[in-house]
C-alpha positions in Angstrom: -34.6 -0.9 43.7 -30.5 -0.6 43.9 -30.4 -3.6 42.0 -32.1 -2.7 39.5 -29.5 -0.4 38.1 -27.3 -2.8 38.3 -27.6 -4.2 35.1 -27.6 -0.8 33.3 -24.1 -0.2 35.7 -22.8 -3.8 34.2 -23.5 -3.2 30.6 -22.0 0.0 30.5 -18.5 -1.1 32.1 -18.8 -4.4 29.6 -19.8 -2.0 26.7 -15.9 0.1 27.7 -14.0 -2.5 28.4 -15.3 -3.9 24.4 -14.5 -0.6 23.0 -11.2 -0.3 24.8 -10.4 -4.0 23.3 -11.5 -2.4 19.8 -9.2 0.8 19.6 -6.5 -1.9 20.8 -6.9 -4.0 17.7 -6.5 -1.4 15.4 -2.8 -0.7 15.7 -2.5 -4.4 16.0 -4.6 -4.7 12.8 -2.3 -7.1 10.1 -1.1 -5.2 7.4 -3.5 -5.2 4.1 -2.9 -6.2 0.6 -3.7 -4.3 -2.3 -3.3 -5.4 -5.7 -1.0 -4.3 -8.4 -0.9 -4.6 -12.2 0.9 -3.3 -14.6 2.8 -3.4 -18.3 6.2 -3.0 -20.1 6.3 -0.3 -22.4 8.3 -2.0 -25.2 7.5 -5.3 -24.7 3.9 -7.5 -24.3 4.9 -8.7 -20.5 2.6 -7.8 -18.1 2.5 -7.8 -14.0 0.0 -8.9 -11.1 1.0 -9.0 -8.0 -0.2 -7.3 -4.2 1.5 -4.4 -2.2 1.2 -5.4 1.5 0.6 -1.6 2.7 -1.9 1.1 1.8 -0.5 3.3 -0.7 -0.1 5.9 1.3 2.1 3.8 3.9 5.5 1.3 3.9 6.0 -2.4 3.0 6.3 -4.7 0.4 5.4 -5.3 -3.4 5.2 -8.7 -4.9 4.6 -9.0 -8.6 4.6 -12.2 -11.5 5.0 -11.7 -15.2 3.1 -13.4 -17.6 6.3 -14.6 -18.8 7.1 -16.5 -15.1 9.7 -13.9 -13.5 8.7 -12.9 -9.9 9.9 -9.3 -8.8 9.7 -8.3 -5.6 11.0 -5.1 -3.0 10.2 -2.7 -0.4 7.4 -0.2 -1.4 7.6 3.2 0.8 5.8 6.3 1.3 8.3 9.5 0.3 7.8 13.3 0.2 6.7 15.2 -3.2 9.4 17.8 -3.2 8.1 18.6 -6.0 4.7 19.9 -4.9 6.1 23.6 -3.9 7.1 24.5 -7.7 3.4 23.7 -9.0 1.8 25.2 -5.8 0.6 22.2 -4.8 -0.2 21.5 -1.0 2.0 19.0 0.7 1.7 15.9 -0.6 3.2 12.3 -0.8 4.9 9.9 -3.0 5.9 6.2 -3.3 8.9 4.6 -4.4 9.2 0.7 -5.2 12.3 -0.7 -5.4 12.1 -4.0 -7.5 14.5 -7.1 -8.0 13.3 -10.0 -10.5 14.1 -13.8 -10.4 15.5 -13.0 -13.9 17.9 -10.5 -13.3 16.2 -7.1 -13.7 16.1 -4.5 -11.2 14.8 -0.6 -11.2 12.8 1.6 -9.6 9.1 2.8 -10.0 7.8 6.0 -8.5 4.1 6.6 -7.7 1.5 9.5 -7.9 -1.1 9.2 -4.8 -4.5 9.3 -5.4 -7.7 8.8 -3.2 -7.9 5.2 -4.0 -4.7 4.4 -6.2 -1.6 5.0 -7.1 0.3 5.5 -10.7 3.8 4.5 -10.8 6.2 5.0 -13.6 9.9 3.8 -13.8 12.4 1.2 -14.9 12.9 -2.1 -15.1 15.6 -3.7 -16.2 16.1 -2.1 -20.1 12.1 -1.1 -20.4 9.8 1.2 -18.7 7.1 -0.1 -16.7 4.3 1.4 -15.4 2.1 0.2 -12.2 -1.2 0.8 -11.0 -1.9 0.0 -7.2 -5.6 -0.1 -6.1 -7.4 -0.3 -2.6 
């Protein structure tokens, strides 16, 4: 009858040694894309393009124009100081910082949300404004 719980004994150790594998992977996890558009204020060019982090997080942003210039820069996560002065609770930013294949360069800054993030800044001469969704 011993060896009758052995089986029970050898799925249980196989079923840990999975779930250690699985908490493993998540760290290890590649980084995921989600995708970006936006428009020019004062002109009809707009953007599509991918952020390689979660809004909330660091990494990249890649955008095309519908009038063929490629911009592209680090996106990062920054702290609201803001949030104090319209008793807010702690909360976070992003900041992009963009160079194009044409020239322009600039800066947009994002509002978090559950599943997005609004970004407003400049580009170049114009003001742009970015939507990132999960």
């Amino acid at each position: 009858m011993p060896f009758s719980r052995l089986p029970l004994a050898v799925l249980a150790l196989g079923t840990l040694s999975i779930a250690a594998g699985c908490a493993g992977d998540a760290k290890d996890a590649p980084e995921t894309a989600s995708n970006v558009e936006g428009r020019m204020l004062h002109t009809p060019e707009t953007f599509t393009g991918e952020s390689t982090a979660a809004i909330d997080g660091d990494g990249s942003m890649s955008l095309v124009s519908d009038h063929g210039a490629r911009c592209a820069g680090p996106y990062r996560q920054v702290p609201n100081d803001n949030a104090a002065e319209v008793r807010a609770g702690a909360s976070n930013s992003g900041v992009a910082k963009l160079t194009c294949s044409d020239g322009r360069t600039g800066s947009v800054m994002f509002t978090l949300g559950a599943n997005q993030a609004i970004g407003t800044g400049m580009l170049g001469q114009d003001i742009v404004t970015l939507i990132i969704e999960e």
